[in-house]
C-alpha distance (Angstrom), angle and dihedral (degrees) to the residues before:
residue distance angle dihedral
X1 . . .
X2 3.55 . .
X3 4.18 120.0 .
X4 3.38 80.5 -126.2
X5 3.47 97.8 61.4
X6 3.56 87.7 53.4
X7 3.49 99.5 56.1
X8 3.81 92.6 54.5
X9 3.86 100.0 48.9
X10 3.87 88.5 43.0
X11 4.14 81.4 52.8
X12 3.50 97.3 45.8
X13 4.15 91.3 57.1
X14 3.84 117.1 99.1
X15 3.83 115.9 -96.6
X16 4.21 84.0 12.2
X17 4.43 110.5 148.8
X18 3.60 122.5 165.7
X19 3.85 128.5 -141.4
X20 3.88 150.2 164.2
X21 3.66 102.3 -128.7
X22 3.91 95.7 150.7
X23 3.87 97.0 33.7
X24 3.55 146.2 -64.2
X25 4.04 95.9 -70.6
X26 4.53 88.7 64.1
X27 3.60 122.4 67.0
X28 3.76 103.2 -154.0
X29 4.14 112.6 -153.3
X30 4.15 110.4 -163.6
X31 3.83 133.5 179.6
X32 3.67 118.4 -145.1
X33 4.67 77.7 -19.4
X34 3.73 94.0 -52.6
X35 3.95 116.6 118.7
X36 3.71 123.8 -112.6
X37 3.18 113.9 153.3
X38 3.76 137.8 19.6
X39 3.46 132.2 -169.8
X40 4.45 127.5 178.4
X41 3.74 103.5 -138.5
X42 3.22 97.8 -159.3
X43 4.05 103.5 59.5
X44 3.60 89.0 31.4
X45 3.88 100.2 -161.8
X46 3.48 111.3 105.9
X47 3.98 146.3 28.1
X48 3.97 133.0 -139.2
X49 3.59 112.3 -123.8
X50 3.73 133.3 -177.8
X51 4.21 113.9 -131.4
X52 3.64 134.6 175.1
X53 3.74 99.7 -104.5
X54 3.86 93.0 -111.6
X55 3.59 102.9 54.5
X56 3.79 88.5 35.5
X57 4.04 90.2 64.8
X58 3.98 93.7 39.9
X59 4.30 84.6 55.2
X60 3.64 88.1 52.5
X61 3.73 87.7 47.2
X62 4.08 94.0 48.3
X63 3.73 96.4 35.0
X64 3.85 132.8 47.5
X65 3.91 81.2 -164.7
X66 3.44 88.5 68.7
X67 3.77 117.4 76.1
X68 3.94 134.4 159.8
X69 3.49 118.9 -78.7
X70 3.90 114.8 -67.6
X71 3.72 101.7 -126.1
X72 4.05 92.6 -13.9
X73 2.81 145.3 96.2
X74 3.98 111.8 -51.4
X75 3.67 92.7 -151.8
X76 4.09 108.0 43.8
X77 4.18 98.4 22.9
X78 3.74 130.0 62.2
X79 3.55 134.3 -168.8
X80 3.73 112.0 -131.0
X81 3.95 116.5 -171.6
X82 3.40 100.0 -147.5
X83 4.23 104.7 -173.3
X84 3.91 87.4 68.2
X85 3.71 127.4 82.0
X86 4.06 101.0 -54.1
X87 3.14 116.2 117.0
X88 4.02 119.0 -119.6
X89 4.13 88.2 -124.4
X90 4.01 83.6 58.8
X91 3.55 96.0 43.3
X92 4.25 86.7 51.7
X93 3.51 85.6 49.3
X94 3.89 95.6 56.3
X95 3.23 89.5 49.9
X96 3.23 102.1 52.9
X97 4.32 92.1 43.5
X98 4.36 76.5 58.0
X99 3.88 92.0 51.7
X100 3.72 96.6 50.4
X101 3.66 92.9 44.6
X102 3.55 88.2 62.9
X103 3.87 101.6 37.5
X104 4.14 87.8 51.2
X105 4.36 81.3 52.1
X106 3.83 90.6 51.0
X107 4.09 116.6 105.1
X108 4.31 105.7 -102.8
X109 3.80 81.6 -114.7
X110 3.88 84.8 59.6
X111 3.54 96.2 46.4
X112 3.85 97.0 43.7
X113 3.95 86.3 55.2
X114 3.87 85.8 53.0
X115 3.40 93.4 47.7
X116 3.56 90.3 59.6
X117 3.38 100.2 50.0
């Protein structure tokens, strides 16, 4: 998967803005301004994800892809390396676990407003 394929199925998610809120090298990825995904532009070889704790720890198990969260959170954020042996649908997948983590944490007015969007 290509960073750039990242960026545009992050985009193309209701609610989805991007930012630079920690420099130009990490392209930030927010629903209704909570972070779900992070990616460094410059090294290019792995994304931020959100997890529930317990199916973070059995990725990390399953997959040597799948690391704790660089600079995160080592119990709600993963690092998954993502120009290994994943597969792009499981990538998409992850991200979309890390979206809906963060939509479900969102305030009903929050999620009504998305809902109408």
């Amino acid at each position: 998967m290509h960073i750039d394929q990242i960026r545009n199925y992050c985009l193309s998610l209701k609610g989805v803005t991007e930012h630079l809120p920690f420099g130009p090298d990490t392209l930030t990825f927010k629903v209704m301004d909570k972070m779900f995904c992070l990616v460094n532009i410059e090294k290019n070889e792995f994304v931020n994800l959100k997890c529930d704790p317990e199916e973070a720890q059995e990725l990390r198990e399953q997959y040597s892809e799948v690391q704790p969260g660089y600079h995160m959170s080592k119990k709600h954020w993963n690092s998954v390396y993502y120009n290994q042996s994943l597969s792009d649908e499981f990538i998409i997948e992850l991200i979309n676990h890390s979206y809906q983590i963060v939509v479900l944490g969102l305030t009903k007015k929050l999620q009504q407003q998305l809902k109408e969007m």
